[in-house]
C-alpha positions as CSV (number, residue, x, y, z in Angstrom):
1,X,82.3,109.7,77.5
2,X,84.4,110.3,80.2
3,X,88.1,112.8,79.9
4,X,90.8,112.3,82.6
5,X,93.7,114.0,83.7
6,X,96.4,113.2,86.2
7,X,97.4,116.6,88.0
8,X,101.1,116.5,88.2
9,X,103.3,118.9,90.2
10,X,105.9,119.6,87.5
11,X,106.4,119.5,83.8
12,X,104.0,121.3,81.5
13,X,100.2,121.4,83.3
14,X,97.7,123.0,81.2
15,X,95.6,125.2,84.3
16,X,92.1,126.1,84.9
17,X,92.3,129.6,83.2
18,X,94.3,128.3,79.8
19,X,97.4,129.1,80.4
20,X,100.3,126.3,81.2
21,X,102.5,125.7,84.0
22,X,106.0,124.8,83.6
23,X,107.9,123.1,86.7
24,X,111.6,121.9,86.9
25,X,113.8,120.3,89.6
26,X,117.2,121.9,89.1
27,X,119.2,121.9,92.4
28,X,122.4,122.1,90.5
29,X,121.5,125.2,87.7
30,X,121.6,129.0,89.1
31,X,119.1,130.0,86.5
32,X,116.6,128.1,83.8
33,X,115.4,129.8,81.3
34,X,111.4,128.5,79.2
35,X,113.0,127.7,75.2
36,X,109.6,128.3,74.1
37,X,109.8,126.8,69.7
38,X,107.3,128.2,68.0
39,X,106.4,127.6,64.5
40,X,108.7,129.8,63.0
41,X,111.8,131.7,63.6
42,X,114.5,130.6,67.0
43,X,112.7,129.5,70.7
44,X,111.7,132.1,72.3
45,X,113.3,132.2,76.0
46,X,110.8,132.5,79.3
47,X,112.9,133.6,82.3
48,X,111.7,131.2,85.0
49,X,111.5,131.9,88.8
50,X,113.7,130.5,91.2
51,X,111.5,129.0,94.1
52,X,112.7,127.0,97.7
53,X,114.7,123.2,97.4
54,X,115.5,123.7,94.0
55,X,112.3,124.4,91.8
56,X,112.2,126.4,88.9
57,X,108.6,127.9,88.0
58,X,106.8,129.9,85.3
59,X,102.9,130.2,84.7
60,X,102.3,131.3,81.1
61,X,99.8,132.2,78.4
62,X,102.0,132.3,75.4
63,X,102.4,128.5,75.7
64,X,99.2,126.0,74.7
65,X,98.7,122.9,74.0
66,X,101.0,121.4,71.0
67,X,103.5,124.2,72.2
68,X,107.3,122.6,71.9
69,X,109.9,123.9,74.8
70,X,112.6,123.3,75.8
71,X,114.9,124.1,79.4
72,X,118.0,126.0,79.1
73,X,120.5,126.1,82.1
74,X,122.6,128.5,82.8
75,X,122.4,129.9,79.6
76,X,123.7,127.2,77.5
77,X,122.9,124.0,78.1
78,X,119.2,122.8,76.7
79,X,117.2,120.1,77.4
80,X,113.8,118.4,77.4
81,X,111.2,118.3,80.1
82,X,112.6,115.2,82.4
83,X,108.2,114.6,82.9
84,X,107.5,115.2,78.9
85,X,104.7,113.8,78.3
86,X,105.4,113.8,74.7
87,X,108.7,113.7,72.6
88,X,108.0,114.0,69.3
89,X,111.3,114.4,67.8
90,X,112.7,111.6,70.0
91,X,114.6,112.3,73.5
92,X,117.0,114.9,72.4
93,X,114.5,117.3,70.4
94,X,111.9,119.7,72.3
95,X,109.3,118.4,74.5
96,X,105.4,118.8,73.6
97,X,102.7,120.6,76.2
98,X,100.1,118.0,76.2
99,X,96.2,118.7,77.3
100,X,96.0,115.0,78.9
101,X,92.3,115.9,79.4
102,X,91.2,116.2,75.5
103,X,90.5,112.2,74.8
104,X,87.4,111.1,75.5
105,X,87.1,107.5,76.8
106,X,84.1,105.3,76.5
107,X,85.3,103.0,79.1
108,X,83.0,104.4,81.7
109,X,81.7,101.2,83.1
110,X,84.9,99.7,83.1
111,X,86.2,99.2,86.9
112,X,89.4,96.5,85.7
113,X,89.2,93.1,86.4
114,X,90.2,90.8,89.6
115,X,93.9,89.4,89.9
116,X,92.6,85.9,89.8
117,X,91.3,86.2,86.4
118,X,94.4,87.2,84.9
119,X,96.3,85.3,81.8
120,X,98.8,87.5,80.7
121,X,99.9,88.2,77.6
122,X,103.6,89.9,77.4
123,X,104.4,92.3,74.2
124,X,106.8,94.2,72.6
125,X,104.9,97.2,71.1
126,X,107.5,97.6,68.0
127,X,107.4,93.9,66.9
128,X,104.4,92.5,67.8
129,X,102.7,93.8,64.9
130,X,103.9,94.6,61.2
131,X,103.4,98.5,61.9
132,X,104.8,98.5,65.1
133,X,102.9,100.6,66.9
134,X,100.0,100.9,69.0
135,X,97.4,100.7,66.2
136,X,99.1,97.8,65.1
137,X,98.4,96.4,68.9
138,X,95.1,97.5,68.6
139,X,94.4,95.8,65.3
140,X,95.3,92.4,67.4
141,X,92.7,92.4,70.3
142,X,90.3,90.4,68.8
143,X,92.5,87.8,68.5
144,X,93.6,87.9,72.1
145,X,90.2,87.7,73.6
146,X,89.6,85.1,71.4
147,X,92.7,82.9,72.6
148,X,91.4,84.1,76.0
149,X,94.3,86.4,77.1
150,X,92.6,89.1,80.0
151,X,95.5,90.8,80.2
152,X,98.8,92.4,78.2
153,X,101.5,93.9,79.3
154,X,103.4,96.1,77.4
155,X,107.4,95.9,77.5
156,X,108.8,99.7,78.2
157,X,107.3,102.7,75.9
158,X,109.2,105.5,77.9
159,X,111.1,107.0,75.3
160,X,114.2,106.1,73.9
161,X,117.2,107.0,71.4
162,X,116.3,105.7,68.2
163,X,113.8,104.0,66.4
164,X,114.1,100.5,67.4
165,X,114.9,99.3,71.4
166,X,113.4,96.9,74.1
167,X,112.7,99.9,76.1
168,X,114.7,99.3,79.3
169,X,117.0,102.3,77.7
170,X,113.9,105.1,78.2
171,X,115.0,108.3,79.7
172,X,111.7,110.4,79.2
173,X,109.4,108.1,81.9
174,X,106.9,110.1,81.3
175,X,106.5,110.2,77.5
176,X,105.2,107.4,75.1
177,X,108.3,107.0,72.5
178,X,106.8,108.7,69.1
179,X,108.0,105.7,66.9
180,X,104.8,104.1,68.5
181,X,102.4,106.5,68.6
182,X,100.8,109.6,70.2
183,X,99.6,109.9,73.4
184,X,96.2,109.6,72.5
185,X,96.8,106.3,70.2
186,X,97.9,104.7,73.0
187,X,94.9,105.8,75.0
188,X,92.6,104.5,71.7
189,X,94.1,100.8,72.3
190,X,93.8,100.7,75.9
191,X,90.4,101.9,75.3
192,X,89.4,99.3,72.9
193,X,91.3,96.5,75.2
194,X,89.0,97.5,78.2
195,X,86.0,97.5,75.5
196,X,87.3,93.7,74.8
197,X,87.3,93.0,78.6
198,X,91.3,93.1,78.1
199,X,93.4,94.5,80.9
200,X,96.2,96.4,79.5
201,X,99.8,96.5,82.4
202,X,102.7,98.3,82.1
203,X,106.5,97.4,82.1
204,X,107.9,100.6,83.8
205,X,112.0,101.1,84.9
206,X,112.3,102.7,87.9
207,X,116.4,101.6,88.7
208,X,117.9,103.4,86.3
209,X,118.1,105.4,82.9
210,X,119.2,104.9,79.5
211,X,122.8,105.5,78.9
212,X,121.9,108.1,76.1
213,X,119.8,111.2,76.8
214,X,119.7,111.5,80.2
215,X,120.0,115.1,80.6
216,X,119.9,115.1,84.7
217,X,123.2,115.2,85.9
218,X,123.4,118.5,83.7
219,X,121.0,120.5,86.6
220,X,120.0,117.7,88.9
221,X,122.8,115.4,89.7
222,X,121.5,115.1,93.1
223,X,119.2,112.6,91.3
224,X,121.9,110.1,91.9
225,X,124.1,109.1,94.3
226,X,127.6,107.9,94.1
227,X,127.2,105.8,97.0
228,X,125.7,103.1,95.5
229,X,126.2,101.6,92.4
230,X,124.2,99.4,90.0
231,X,125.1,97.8,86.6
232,X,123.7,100.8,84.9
233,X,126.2,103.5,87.1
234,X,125.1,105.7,89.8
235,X,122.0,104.7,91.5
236,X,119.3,106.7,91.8
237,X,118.7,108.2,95.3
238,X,115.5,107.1,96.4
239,X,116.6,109.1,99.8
240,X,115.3,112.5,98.4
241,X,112.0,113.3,98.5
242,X,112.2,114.9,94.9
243,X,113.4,111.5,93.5
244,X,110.6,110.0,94.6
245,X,108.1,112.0,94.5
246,X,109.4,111.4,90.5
247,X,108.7,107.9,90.2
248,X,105.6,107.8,92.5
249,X,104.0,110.4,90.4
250,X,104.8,108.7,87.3
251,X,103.0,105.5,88.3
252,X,100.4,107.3,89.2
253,X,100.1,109.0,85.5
254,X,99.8,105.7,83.9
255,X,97.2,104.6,85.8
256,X,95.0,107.6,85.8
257,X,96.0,109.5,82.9
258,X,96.1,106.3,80.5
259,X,94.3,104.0,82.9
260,X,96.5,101.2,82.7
261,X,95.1,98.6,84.7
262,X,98.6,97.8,86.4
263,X,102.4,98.0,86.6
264,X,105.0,95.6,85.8
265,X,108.0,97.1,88.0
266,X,110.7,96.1,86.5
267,X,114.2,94.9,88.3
268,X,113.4,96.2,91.8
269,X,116.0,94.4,93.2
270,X,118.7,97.2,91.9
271,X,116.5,100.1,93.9
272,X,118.6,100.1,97.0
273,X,115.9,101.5,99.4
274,X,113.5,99.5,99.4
275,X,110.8,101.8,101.7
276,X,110.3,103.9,98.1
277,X,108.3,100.6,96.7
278,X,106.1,100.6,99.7
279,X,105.5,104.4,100.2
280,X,104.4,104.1,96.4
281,X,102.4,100.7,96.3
282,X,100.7,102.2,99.9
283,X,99.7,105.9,97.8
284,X,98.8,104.0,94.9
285,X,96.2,101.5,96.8
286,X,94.9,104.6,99.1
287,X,94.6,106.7,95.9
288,X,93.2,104.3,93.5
289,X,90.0,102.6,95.0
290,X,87.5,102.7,92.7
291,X,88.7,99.8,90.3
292,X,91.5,97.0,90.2
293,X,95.0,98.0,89.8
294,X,97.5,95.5,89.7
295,X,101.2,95.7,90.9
296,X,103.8,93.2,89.9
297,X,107.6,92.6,90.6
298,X,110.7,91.9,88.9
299,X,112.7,90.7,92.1
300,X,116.0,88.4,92.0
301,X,115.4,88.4,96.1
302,X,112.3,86.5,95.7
303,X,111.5,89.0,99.1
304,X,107.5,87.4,100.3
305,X,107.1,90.1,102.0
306,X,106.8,92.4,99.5
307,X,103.6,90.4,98.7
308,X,101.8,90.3,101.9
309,X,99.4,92.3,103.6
310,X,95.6,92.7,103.9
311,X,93.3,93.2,100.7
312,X,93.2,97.0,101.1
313,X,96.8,97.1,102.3
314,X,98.5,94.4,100.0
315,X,102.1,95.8,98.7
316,X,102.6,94.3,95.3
317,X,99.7,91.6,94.1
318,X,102.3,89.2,92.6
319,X,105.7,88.9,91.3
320,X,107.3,87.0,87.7
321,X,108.6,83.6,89.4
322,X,111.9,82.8,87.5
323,X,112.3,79.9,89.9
324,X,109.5,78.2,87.8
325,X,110.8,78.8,84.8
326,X,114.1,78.2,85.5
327,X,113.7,74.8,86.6
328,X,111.1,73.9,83.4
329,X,113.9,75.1,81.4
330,X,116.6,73.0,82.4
331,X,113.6,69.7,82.2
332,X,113.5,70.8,78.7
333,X,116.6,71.6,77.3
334,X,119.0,69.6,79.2
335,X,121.0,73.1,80.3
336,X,122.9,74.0,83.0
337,X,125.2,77.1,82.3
338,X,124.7,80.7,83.9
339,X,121.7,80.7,86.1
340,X,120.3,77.1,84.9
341,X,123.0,75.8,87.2
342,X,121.3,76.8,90.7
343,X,118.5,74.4,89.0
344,X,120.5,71.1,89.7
345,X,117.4,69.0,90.7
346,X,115.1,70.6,88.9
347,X,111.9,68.3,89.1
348,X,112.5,68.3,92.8
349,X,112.5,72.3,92.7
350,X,109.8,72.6,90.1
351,X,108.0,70.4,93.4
352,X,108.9,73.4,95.0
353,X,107.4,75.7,93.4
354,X,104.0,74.4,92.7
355,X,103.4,74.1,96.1
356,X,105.2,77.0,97.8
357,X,105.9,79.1,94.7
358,X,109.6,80.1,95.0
359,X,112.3,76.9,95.0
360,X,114.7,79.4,96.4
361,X,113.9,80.2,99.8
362,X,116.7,81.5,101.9
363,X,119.2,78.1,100.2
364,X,122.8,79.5,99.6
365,X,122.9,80.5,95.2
366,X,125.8,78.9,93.9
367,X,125.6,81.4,91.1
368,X,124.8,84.1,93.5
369,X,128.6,82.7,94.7
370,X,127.2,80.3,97.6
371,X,125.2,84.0,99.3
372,X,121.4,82.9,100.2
373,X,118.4,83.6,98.1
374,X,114.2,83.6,99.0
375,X,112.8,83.7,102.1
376,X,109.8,81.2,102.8
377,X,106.7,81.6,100.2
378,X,104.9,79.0,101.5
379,X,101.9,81.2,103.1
380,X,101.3,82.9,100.5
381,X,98.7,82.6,97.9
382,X,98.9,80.9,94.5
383,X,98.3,83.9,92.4
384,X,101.1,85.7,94.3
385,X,103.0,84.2,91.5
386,X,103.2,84.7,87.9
387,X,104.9,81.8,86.0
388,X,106.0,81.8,82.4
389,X,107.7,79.1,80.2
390,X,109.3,82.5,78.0
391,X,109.3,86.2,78.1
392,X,111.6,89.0,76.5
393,X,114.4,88.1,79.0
394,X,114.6,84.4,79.1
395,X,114.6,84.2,75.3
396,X,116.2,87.5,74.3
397,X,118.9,87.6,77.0
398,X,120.2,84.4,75.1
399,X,122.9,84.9,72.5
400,X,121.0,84.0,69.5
401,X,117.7,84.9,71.4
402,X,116.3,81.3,70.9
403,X,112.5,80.5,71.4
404,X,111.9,77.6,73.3
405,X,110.4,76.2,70.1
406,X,113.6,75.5,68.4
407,X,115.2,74.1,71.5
408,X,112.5,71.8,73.5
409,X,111.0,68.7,72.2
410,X,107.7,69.4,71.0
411,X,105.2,67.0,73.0
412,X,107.5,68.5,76.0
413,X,106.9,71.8,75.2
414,X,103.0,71.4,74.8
415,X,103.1,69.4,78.3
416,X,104.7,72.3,80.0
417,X,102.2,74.1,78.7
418,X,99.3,72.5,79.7
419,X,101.1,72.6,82.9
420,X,101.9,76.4,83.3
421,X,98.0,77.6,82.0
422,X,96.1,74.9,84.3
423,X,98.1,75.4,87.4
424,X,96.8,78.1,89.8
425,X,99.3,80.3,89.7
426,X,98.9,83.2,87.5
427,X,100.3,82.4,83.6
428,X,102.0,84.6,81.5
429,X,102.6,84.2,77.6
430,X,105.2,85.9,75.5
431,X,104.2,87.0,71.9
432,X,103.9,84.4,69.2
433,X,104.2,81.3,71.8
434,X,100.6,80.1,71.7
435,X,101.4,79.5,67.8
436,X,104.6,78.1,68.1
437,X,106.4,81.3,67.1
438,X,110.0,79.8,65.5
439,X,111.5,83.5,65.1
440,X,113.7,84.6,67.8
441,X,113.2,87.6,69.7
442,X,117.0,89.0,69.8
443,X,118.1,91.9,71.8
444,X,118.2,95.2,69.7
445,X,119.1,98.3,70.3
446,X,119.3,101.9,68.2
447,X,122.8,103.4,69.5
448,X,125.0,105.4,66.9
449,X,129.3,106.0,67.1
450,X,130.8,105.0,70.1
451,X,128.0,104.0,72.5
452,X,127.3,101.7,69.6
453,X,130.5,100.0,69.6
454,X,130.4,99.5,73.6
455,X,126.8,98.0,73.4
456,X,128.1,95.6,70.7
457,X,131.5,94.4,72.6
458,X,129.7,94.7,75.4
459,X,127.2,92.6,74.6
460,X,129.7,89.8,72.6
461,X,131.6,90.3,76.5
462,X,129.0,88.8,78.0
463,X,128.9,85.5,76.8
464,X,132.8,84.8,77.0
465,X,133.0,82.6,79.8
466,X,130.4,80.4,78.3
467,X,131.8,77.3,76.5
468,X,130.2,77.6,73.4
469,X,132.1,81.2,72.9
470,X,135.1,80.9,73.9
471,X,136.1,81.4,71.2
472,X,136.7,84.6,69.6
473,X,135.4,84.3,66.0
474,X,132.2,82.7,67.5
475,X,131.6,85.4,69.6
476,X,131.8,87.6,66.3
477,X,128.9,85.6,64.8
478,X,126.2,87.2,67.9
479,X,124.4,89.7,66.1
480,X,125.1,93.2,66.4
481,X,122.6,94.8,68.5
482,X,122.8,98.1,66.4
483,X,122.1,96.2,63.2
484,X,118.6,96.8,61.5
485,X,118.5,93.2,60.6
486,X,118.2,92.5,64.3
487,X,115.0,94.5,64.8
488,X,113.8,92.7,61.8
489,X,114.6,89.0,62.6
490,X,112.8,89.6,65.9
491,X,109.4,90.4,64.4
492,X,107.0,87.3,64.7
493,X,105.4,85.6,61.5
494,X,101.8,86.1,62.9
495,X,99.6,83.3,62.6
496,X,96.1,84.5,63.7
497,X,94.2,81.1,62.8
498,X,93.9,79.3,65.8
499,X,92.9,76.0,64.9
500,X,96.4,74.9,64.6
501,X,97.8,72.5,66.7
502,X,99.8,74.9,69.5
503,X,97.2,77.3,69.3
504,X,94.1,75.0,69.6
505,X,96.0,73.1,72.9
506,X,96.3,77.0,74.6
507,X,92.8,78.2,73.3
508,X,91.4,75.0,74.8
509,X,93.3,75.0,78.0
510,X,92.3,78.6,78.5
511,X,88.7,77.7,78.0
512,X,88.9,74.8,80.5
513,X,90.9,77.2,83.2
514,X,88.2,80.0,83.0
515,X,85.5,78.1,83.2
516,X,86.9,74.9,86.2
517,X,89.9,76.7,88.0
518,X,89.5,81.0,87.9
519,X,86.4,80.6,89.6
520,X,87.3,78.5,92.5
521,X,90.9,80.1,92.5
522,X,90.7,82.1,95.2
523,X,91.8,81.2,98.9
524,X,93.3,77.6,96.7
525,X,95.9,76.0,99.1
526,X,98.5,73.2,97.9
527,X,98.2,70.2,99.1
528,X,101.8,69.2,98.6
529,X,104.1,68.3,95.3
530,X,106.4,65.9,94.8
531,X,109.3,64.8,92.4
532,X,108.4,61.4,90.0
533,X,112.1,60.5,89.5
534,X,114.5,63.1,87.8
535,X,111.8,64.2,85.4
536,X,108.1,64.3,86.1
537,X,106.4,66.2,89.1
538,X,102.9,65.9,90.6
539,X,100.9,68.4,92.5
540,X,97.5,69.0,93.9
541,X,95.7,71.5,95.6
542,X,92.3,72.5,97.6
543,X,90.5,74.7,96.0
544,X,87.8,77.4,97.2
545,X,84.9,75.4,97.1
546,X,86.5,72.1,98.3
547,X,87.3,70.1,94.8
548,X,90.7,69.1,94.0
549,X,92.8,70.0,91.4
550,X,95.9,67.2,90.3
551,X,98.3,67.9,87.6
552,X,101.2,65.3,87.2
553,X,103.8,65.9,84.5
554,X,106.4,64.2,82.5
555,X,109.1,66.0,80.6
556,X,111.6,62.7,80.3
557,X,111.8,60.1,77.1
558,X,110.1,56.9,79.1
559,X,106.9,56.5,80.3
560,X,106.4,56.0,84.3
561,X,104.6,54.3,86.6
562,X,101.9,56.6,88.5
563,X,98.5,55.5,90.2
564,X,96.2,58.2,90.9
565,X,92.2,56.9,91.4
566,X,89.2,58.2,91.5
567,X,89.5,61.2,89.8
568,X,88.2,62.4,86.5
569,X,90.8,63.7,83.9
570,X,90.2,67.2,82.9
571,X,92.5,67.5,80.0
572,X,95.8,66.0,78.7
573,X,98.4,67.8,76.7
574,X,98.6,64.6,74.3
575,X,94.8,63.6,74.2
576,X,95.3,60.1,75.8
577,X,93.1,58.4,78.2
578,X,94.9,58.1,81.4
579,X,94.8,54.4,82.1
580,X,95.4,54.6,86.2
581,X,98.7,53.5,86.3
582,X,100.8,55.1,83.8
583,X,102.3,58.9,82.8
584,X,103.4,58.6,79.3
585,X,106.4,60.3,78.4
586,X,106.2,64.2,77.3
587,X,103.0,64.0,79.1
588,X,100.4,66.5,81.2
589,X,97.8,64.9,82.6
590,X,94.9,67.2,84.7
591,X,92.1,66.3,86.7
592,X,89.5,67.9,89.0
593,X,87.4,66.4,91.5
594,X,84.5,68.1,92.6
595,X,82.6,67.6,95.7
């Protein structure tokens, strides 16, 4: 049994000698006051010392663990701990002193697993399971491990307003939101994940907060600047040493207080100064050395050198390639509106990105309005990039949140993916795709009065230059973010048999990469890719130990001619012999040569 607990400069810190420290940034507030709620009767108020650059302090034995508080400014104004580590009554009610070091773990053996072994497994905590929550998560690791995920990633669990949200609308980074679960259920999954082999990742949101509940502005609006400006307002300013001393903490609390395994970092693109992600990725490796941790970017920029560095000095391990998804997208479903439309050619730029990993790489976006995009990708290695045929944004961003499912031909979809979980790049699943999953995953939210009514227009805004709804009354029919039939519609019909025919083509495929490809994985270098007409690729690459991997894929209606000897097939997404000389339509075909 081992207990662990990440020392934090501010918030509520249970000390050596029992009693608990309570720190708060407030540049902007001439006095804070300790709203201590006890069990009966009003909050009790602590007057709390003034100390240099803005800090507000108070060491106390009236307050233990399970205590609820709250901050009052300036004698009115009361608010929760901005680093709450728990929010029981959701983001507006008091915050909870929490004794991180009170779990015992039994993970003591457990030093994470390498990057090269991961297949990842993306999941929203309040859908993925008919309790929504992380005992419902936990209840599912068995079937995980046996489809051979290593890895899930959670979406957000910072708390949020409501009961039901993606979690990109948290405003308490620090505190797991309460409709999932305590702090130390989360800790019993993550626990039982490592006990499974499972790594367990983290989708955290350091550009911006939710638009309800974020108390800051009220004694810290130094927070932000109004300099910048980002989609969600004011960006944060990652100048100040406060700010990021905030964020860099806060990673640092997941990993160590909850050892996650790694961090998703969500839409880094929208934090302005970039030297904050390396300052934190450069603490995190120096700090974190006795296991694998695993950083991971969101990043429109496509930026390589975020990803570059030596072992012990590497940035970010990896980052979610929508180039490659993109461009299998638009092979699949014919589209071409929004994004899709920088994805013109898009078996020549699927080429692309099987042998450099980005297709965008420094070529003017004509949906970016003709500005560049990428810089070259080419040197770096395969697993630098995680590929994906669907996650929460590709199918929830859409109107009607469509799965690929319902809008791909099947023997397409199963060639793409045989394609995505044999290449050696690093694979991510959404929830529900390895059976087929037919239920869409919509976006939801749990606003009330008139934040409500401007995430609904807003959201029925979005989509009005698209074709399809322009028109007004068809715009009306998107579903109302707001609306508890949302949430519901977004819940997956589980099938946990895996002998069906989706999940037996991923539970084989994933048995075939762990045992041929994640071994020889690492130091793999393309060997070049190339287009087959307007919708089939091939690709190859040298692997560590000399053999040859070759995938060729066709995602079009007619079969074509292709001539590769001498090479034994590995698996095909249809179970046809390859006959040397032709690629059948809605076809994956795989082989490996071994010296």
């Amino acid at each position: 049994m081992t207990r662990r607990r990440h020392d934090m400069p501010f918030g509520a810190e249970l000390t050596a000698s029992g009693q608990v420290r309570f720190r708060l940034w407030a540049p902007a507030a001439h006095e804070v006051e300790l709203m201590l709620h006890e069990e009966a009767g009003k909050p009790r108020p602590l007057k709390m010392s003034a100390q240099p650059d803005g800090w507000f302090e108070l060491v106390t034995g009236e307050a233990h663990s399970g205590s609820r508080y709250r901050y009052r400014i300036d004698g009115k104004t009361e608010v929760p701990d901005p680093a709450s580590r728990s929010n029981p009554d959701d983001i507006h009610g008091p915050s909870e002193v929490i004794d991180s070091a009170a779990f015992e773990w039994d993970d003591d053996a457990w030093r994470g697993r390498p990057w090269h072994e991961a297949v990842v497994y993306e999941l929203h905590v309040g859908t993925f399971s008919s309790e929504g929550t992380f005992a419902g998560v936990e209840k599912k690791l068995d079937h995980l491990a046996e489809l051979g995920i290593t890895a899930i990633e959670l979406m957000p669990i910072a708390d949020f307003p409501g009961k039901h949200n993606w979690g990109y609308d948290g405003v308490l980074p620090y505190a797991p939101d309460e409709v999932y679960g305590t702090p130390e259920q989360l800790k019993t999954l993550i626990d039982a994940a490592h006990g499974l082999g499972l790594m367990v990742f983290l989708d955290v949101v350091y550009n911006h907060f939710g638009p309800d509940g974020n108390y800051l502005n009220a004694y810290a609006s130094s927070f932000f600047t109004a300099d910048v400006h980002t989609p969600w307002g004011n960006a944060i300013d990652f100048t100040r040493r406060q700010v990021r001393r905030f964020f860099i903490e806060n990673a640092l609390y997941w990993l160590n207080d909850y050892h996650f395994d790694g961090l998703r970092f969500d839409a880094v693109h929208a934090i302005f100064d970039a030297t904050f992600l390396t300052e934190m990725a450069g603490e995190i490796r120096r700090k974190i050395d006795d296991r694998h941790v695993h950083l991971v970017l969101e990043n429109e920029k496509n930026d390589a050198a975020m990803l570059t560095g030596s072992p012990r000095e590497q940035k970010f391990d990896a980052q979610w390639t929508d180039d490659w998804h993109h461009c299998l997208h638009v092979l699949l479903t014919g589209e071409n509106e929004g994004y899709y439309e920088d994805f013109f050619n898009p078996a020549e730029q699927l080429a692309r990105c099987l042998s450099d990993g980005f297709a965008y790489q420094g070529e003017p976006s004509a949906h970016a309005g003709g500005k560049p995009r990428g810089t070259a990708s080419a040197h770096l290695p395969t697993t630098a990039f995680v590929i994906c045929l669907q996650n929460h944004d590709q199918i929830g961003n859409r109107a009607f949140g469509e799965r690929l499912t319902v809008l791909a031909e099947p023997q397409g979809l199963r060639a793409a993916a045989l394609l995505l979980l044999m290449t050696p790049q690093i694979p991510m699943l959404f929830m529900g795709e390895e059976w087929g999953e037919e239920s869409p995953f919509l976006f939801f939210t749990d606003h009330h009065d008139e934040l409500a009514d401007a995430i609904r227009n807003g959201r029925r805004k979005e989509f009005a230059h698209f074709p399809a709804f322009s028109d007004p009354e068809r715009r009306e029919q998107i579903p109302d973010p707001n609306a508890a039939e949302t949430y519901r519609q977004s819940i997956p019909q589980w099938r946990n048999d895996l002998s069906g025919q989706v999940s037996a083509l991923y539970a084989n495929a994933l048995q075939l990469r762990a045992q041929h490809i994640v071994p020889r994985l690492k130091g793999t270098v393309s060997s070049g890719a190339r287009a087959l007409g307007e919708s089939a690729v091939t690709a190859s690459w040298r692997m560590a130990d000399g053999a040859k991997l070759s995938i060729a894929s066709n995602f079009g209606r007619r079969a074509m001619d292709f001539t590769l000897s001498g090479e034994p097939l590995l698996v095909s997404s249809d179970a046809q012999k390859y006959d040397g000389a032709t690629l059948p339509a809605f076809t994956t075909y795989v082989w490996l040569h071994c010296p």
